[in-house]
Each structure stands twice: as structure tokens, then as C-alpha cells.
Biopython code that builds the backbone (N, CA, C, O; Angstrom):
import numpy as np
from Bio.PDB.StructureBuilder import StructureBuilder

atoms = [
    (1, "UNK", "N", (-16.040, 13.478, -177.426)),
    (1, "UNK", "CA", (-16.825, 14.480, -176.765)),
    (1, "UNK", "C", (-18.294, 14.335, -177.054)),
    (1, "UNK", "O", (-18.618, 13.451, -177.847)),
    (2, "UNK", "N", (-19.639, 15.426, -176.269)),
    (2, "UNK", "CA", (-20.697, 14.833, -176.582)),
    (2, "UNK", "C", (-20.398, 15.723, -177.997)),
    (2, "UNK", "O", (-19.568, 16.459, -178.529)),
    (3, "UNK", "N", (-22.105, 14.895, -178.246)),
    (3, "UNK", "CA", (-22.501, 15.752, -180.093)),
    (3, "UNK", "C", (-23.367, 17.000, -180.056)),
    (3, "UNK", "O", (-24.360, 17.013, -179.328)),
    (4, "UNK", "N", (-23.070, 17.964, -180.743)),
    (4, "UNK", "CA", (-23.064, 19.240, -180.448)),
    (4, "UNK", "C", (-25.306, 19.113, -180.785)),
    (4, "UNK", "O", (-25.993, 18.321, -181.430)),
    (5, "UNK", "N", (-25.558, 20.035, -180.149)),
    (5, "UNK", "CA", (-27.096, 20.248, -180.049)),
    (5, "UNK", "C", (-27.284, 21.214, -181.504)),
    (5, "UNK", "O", (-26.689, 22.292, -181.487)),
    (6, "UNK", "N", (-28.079, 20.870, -182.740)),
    (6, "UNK", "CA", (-28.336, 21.540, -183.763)),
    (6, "UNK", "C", (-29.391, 22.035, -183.562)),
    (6, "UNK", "O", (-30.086, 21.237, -182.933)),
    (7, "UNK", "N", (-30.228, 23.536, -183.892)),
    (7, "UNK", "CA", (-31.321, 23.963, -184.082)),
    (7, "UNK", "C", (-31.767, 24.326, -185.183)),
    (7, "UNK", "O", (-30.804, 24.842, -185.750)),
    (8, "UNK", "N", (-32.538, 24.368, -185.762)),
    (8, "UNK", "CA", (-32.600, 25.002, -187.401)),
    (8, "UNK", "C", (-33.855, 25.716, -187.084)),
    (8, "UNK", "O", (-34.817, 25.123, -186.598)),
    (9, "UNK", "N", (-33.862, 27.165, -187.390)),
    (9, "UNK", "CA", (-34.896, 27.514, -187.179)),
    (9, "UNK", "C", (-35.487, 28.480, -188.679)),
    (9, "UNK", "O", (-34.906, 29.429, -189.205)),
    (10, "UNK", "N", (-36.673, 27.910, -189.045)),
    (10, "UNK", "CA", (-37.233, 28.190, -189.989)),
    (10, "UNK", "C", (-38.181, 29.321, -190.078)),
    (10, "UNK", "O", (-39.300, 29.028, -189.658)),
    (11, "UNK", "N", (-38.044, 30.549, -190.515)),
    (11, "UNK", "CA", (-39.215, 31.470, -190.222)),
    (11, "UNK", "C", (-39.738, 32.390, -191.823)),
    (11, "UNK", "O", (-38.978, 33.065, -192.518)),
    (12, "UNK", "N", (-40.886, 32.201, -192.018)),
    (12, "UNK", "CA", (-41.811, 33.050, -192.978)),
    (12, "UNK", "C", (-41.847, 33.966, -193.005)),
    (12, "UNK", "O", (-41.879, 34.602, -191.951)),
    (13, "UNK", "N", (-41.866, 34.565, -194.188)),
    (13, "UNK", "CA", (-41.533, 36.160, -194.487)),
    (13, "UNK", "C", (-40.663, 36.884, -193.668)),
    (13, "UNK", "O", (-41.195, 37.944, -193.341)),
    (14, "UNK", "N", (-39.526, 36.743, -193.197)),
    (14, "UNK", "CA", (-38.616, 37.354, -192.752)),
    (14, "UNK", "C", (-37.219, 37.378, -193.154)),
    (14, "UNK", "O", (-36.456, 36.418, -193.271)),
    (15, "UNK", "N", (-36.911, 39.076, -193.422)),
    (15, "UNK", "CA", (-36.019, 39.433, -193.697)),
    (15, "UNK", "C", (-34.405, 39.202, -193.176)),
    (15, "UNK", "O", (-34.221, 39.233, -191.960)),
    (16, "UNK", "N", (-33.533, 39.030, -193.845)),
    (16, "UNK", "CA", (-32.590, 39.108, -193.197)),
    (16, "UNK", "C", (-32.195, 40.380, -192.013)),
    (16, "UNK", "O", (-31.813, 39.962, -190.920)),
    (17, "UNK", "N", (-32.259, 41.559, -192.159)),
    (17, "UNK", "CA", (-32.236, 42.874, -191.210)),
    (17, "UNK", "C", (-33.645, 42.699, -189.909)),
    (17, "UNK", "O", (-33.900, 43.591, -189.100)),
    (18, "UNK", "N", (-34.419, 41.325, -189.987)),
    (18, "UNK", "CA", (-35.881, 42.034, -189.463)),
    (18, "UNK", "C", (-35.491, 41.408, -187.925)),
    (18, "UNK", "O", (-36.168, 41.550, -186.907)),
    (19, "UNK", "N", (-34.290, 40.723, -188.045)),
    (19, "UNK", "CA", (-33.550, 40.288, -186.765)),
    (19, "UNK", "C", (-32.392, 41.191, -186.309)),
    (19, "UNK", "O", (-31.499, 41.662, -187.013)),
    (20, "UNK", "N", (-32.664, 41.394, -184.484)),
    (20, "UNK", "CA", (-31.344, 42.164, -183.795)),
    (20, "UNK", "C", (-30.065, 41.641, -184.037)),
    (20, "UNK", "O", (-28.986, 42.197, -184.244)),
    (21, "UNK", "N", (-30.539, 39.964, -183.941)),
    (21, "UNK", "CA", (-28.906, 39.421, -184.088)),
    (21, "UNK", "C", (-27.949, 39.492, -185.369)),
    (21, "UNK", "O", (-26.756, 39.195, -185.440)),
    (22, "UNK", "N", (-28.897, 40.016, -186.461)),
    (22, "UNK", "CA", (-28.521, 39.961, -187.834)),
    (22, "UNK", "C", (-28.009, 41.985, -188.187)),
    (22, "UNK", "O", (-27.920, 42.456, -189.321)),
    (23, "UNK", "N", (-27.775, 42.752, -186.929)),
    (23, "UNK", "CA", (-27.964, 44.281, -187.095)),
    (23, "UNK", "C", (-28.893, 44.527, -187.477)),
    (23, "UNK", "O", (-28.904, 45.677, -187.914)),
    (24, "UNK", "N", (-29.860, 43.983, -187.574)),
    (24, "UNK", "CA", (-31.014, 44.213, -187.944)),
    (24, "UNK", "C", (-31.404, 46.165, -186.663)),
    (24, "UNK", "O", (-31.333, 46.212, -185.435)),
    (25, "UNK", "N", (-31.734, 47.267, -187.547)),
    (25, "UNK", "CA", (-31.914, 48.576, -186.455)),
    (25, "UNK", "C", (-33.436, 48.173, -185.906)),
    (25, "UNK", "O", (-34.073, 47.309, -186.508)),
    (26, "UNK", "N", (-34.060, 48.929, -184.580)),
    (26, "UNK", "CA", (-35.286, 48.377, -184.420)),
    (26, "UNK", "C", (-35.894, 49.797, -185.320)),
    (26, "UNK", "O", (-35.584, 50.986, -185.252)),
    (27, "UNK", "N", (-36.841, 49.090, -186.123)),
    (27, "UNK", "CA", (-37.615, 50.638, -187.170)),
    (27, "UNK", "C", (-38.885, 49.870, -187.784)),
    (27, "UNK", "O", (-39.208, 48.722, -187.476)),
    (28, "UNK", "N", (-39.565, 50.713, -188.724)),
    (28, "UNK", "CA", (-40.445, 49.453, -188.948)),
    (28, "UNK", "C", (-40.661, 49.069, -190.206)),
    (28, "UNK", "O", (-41.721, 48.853, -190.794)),
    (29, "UNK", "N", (-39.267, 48.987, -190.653)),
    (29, "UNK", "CA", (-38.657, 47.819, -191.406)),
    (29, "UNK", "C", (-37.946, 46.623, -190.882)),
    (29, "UNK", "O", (-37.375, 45.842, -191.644)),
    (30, "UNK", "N", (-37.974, 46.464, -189.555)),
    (30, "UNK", "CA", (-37.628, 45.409, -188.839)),
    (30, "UNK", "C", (-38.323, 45.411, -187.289)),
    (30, "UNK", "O", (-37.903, 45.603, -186.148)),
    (31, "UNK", "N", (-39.629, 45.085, -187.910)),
    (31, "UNK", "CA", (-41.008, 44.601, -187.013)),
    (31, "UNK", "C", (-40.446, 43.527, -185.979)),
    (31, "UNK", "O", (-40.862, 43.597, -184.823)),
    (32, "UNK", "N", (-39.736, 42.762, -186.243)),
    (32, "UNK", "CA", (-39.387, 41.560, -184.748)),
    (32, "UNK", "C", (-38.093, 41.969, -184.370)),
    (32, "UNK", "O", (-37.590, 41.156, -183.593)),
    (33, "UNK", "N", (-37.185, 43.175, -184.701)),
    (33, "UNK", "CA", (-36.106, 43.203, -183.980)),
    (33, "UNK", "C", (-36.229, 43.339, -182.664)),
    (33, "UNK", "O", (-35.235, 42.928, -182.065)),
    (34, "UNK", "N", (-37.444, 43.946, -181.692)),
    (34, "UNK", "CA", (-37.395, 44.283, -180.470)),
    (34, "UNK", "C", (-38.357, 43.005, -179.754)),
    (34, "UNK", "O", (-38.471, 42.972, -178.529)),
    (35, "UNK", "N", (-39.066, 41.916, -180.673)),
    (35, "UNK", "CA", (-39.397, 40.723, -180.235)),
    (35, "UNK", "C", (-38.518, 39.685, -179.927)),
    (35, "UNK", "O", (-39.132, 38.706, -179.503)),
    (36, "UNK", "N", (-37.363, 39.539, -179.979)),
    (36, "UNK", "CA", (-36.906, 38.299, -180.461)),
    (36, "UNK", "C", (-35.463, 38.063, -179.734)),
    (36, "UNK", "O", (-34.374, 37.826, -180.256)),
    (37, "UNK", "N", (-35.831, 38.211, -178.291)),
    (37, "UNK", "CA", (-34.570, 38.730, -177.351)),
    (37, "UNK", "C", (-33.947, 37.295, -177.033)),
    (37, "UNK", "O", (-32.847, 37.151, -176.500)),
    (38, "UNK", "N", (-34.700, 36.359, -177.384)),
    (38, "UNK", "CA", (-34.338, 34.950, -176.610)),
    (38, "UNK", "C", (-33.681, 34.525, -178.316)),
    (38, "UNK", "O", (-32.543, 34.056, -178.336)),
    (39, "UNK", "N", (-34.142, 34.638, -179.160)),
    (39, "UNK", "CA", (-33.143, 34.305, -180.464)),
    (39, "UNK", "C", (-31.784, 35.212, -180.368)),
    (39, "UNK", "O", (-30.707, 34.615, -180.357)),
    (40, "UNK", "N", (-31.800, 36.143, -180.322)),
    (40, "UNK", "CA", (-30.853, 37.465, -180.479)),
    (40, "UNK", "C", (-29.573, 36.338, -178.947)),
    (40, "UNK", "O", (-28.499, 35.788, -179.191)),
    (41, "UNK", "N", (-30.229, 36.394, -177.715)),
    (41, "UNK", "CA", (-29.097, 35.810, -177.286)),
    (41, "UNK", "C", (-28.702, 34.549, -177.152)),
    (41, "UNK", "O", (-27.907, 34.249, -176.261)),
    (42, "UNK", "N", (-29.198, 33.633, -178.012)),
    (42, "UNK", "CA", (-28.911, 32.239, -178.738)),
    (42, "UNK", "C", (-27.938, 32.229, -179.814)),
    (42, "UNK", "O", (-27.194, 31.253, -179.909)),
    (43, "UNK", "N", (-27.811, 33.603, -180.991)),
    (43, "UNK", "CA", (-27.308, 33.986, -181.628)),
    (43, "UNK", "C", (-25.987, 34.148, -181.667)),
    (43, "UNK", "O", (-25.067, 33.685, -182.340)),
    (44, "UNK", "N", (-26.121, 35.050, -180.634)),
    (44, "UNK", "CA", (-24.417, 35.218, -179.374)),
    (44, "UNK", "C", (-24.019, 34.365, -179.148)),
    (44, "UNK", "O", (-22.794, 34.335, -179.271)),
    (45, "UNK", "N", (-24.666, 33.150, -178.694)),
    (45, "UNK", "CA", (-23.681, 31.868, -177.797)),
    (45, "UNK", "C", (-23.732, 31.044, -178.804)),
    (45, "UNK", "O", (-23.983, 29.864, -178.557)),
    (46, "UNK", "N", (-23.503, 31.474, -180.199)),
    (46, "UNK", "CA", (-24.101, 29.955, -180.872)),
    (46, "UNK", "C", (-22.703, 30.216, -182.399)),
    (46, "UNK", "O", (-22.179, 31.309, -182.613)),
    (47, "UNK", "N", (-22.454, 29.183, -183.060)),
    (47, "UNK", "CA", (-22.272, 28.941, -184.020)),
    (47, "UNK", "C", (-23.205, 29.761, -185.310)),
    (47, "UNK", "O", (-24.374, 29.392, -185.426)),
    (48, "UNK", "N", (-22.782, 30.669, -186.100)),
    (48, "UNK", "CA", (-24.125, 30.950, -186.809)),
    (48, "UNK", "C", (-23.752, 31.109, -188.290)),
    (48, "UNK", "O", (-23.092, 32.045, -188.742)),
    (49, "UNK", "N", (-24.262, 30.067, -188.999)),
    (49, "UNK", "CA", (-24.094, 30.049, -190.643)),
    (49, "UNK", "C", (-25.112, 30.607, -191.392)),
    (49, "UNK", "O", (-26.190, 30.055, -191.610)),
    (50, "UNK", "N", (-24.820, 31.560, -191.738)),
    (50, "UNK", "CA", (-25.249, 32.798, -192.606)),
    (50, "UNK", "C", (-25.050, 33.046, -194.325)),
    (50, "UNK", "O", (-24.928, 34.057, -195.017)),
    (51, "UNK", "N", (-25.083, 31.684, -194.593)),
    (51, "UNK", "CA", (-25.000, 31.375, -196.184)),
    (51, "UNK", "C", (-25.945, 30.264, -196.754)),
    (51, "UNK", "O", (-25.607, 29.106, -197.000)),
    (52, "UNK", "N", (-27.307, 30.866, -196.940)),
    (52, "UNK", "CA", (-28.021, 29.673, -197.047)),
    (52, "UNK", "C", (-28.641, 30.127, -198.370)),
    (52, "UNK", "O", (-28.447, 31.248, -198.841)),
    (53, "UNK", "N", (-29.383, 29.204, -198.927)),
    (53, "UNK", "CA", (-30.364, 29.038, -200.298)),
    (53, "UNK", "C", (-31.593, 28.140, -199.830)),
    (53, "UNK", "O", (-31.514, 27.046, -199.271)),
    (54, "UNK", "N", (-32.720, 28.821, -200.171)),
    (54, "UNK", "CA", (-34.088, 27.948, -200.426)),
    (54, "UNK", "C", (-34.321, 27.477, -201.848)),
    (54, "UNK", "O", (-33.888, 27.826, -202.945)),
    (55, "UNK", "N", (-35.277, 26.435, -201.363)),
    (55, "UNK", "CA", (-35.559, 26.280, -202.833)),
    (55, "UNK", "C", (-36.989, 27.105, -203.197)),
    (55, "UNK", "O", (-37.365, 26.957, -204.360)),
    (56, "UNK", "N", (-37.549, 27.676, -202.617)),
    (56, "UNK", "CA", (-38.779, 28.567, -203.004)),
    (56, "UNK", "C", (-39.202, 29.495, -201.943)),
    (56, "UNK", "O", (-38.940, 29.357, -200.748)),
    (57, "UNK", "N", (-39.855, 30.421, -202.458)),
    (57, "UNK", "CA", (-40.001, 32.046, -202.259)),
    (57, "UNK", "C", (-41.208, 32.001, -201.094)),
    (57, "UNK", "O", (-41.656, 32.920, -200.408)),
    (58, "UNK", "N", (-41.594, 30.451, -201.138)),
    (58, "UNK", "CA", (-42.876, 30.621, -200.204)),
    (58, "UNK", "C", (-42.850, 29.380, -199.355)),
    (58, "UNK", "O", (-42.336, 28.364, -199.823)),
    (59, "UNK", "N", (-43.524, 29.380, -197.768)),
    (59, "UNK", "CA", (-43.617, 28.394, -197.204)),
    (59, "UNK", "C", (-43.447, 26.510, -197.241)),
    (59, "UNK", "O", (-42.567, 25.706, -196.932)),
    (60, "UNK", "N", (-44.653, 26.451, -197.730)),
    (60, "UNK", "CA", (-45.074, 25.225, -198.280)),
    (60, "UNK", "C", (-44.038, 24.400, -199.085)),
    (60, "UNK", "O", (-43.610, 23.333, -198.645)),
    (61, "UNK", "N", (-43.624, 24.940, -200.332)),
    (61, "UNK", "CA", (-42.469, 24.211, -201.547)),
    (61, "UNK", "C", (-41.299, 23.961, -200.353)),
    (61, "UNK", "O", (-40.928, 22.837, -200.013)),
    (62, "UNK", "N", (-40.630, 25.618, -199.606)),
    (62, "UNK", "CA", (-39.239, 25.687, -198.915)),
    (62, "UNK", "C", (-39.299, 24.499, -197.706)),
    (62, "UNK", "O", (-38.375, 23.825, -197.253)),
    (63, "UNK", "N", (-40.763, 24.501, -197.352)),
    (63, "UNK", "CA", (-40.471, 23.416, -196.199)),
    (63, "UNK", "C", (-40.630, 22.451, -196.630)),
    (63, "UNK", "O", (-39.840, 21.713, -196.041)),
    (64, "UNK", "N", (-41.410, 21.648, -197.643)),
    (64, "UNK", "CA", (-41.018, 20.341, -198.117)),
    (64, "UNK", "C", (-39.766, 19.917, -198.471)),
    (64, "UNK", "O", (-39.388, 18.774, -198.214)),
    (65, "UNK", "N", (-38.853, 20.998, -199.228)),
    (65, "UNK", "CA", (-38.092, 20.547, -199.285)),
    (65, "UNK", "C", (-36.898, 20.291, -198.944)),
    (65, "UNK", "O", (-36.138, 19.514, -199.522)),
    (66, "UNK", "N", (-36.577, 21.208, -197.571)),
    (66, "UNK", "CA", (-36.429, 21.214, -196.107)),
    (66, "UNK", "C", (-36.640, 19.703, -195.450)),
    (66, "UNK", "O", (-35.690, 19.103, -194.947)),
    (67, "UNK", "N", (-37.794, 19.229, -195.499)),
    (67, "UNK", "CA", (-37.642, 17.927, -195.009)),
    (67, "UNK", "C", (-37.684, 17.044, -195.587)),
    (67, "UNK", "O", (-37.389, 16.054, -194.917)),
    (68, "UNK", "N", (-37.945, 16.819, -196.695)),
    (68, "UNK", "CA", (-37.604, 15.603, -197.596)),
    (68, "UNK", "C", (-36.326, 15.838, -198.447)),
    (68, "UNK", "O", (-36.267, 14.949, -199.297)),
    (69, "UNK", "N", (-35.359, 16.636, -198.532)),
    (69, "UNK", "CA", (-33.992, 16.668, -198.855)),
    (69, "UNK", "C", (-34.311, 17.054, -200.660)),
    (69, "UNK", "O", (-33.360, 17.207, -201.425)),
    (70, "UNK", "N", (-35.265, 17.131, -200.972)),
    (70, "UNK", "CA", (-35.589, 17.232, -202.584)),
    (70, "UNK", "C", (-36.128, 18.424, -202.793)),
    (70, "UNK", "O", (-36.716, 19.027, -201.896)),
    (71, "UNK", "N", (-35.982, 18.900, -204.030)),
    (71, "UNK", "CA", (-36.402, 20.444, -204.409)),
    (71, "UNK", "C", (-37.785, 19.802, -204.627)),
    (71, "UNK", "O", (-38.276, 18.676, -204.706)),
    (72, "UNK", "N", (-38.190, 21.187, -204.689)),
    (72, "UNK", "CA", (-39.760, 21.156, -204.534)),
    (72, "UNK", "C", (-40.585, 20.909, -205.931)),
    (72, "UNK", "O", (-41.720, 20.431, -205.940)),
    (73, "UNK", "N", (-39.927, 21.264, -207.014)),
    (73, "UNK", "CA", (-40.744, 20.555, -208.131)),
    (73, "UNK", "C", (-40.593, 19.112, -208.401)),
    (73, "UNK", "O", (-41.428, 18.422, -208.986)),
    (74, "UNK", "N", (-39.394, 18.687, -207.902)),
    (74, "UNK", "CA", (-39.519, 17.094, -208.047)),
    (74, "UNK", "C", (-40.954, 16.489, -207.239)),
    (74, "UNK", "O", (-41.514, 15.483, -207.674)),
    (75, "UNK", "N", (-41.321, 17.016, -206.369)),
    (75, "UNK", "CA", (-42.177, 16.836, -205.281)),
    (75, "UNK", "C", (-44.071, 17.320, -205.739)),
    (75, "UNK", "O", (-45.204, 17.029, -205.355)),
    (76, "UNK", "N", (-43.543, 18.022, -206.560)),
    (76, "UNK", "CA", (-44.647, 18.692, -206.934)),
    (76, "UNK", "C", (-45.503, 19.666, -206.257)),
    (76, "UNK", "O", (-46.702, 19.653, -206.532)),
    (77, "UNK", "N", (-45.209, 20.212, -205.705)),
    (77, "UNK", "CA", (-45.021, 21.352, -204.697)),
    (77, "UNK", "C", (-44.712, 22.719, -205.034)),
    (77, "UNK", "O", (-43.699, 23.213, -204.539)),
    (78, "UNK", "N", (-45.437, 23.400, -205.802)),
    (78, "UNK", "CA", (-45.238, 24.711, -205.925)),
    (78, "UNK", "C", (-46.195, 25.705, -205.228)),
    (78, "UNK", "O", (-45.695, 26.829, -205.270)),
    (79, "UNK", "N", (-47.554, 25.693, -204.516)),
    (79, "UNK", "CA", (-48.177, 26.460, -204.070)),
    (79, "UNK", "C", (-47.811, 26.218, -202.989)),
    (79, "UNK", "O", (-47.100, 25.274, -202.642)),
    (80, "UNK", "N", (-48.531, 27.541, -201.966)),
    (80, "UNK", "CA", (-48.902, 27.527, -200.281)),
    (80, "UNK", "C", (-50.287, 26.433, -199.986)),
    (80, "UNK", "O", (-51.422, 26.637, -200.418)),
    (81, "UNK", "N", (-50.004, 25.651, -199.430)),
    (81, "UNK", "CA", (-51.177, 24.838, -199.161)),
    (81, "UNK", "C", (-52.153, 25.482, -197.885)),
    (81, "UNK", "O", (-51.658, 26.311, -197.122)),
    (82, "UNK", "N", (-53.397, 25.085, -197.744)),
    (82, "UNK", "CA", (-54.491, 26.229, -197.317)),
    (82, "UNK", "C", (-54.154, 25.197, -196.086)),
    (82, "UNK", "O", (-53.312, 24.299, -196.059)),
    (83, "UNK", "N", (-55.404, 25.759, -194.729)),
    (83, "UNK", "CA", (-55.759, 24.898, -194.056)),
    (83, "UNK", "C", (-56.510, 23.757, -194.612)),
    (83, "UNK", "O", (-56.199, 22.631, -194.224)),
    (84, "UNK", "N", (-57.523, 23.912, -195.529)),
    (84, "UNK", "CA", (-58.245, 23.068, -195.972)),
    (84, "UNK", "C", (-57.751, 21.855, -197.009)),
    (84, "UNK", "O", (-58.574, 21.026, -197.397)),
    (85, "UNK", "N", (-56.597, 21.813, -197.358)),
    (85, "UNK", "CA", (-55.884, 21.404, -198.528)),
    (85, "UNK", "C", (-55.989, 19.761, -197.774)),
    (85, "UNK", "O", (-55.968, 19.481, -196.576)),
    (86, "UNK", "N", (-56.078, 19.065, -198.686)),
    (86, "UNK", "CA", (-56.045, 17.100, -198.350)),
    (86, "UNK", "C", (-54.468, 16.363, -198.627)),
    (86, "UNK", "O", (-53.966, 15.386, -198.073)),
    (87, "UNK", "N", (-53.925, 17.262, -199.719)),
    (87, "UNK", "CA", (-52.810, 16.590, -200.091)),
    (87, "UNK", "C", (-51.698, 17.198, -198.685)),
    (87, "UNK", "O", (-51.802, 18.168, -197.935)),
    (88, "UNK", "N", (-50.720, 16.162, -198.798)),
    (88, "UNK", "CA", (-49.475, 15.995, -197.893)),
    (88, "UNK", "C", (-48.307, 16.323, -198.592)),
    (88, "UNK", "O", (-48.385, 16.507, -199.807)),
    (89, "UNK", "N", (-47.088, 16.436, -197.928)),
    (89, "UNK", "CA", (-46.065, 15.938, -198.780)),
    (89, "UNK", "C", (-45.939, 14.664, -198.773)),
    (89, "UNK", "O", (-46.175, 13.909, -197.830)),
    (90, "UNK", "N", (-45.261, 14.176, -200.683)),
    (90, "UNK", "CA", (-45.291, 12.864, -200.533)),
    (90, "UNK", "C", (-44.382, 11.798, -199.950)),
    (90, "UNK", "O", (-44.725, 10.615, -199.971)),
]
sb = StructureBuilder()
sb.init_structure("model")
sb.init_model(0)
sb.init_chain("A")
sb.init_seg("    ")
for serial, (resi, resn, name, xyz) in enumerate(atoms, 1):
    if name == "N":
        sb.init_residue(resn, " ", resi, " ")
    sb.init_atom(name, np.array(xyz, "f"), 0.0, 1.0, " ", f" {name:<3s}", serial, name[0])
structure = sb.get_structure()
């Protein structure tokens, strides 16, 4: 058969409840529940694994290590990097 289409979608500072598809109530402790109508019915038609771990509390470390498969202190990666910042991941 074909191979199934994966999405991973990565989002900052957001709560588990701050999504409709997650019961998230609309209040304003859940600021994007009434934004987010095209996730909410992706949600519905989709496969959805709801057991995950980061490796850090903030952007920068979680997405490095997100794409390079390595926790983020191996990497050296513990701050939010600015706009202005020179270094990359390595």
C-alpha cells in the first residue's frame, strides 16, 4: 500500500488544554482553542499520539534536538537563541 503521510507539528508555549482537539474549553486559559479549526479537524481524521517527552522547557534546546535525534546538552544547547545569535546547531 502507499506510505502513510506523517506531520509533526511543533508549537511554543502551548499547553496541552490550549487546543479544541485536545478538550481543550474555549476561555482564556486556552487562547488558540477558537484559532485552530484547520488543526482541530486534522485531529479528527488523523492518527493522534498523545504520549510524548521533550528534551527542554524551551524552543531552541527542544528543537535541536528534535532534529538532530540528540538531547540537547550533548549539543550544547541550553539557551533560546536570539535573532542576532551566529552560532547554529552543530
Amino acid at each position: 500500500g502507499a506510505m502513510p503521510n506523517v506531520v509533526l507539528i511543533l508549537l511554543d508555549d502551548a499547553g496541552y488544554a490550549d487546543l479544541r482537539a485536545n478538550n481543550g474549553p474555549p476561555s482564556v486559559h486556552a487562547p488558540l482553542s477558537d484559532e485552530t479549526p484547520r488543526l482541530d479537524k486534522m485531529a479528527q481524521e488523523s492518527l493522534r499520539l498523545t504520549n510524548f517527552h521533550v528534551s527542554a522547557t524551551t524552543c531552541t534546546p527542544s528543537r535541536a534536538a528534535l532534529l538532530t535525534g540528540r538531547r540537547h546538552r550533548r549539543l550544547s544547547i541550553d539557551v533560546v537563541f536570539k535573532l542576532d545569535t551566529r552560532r547554529g546547531i552543530p
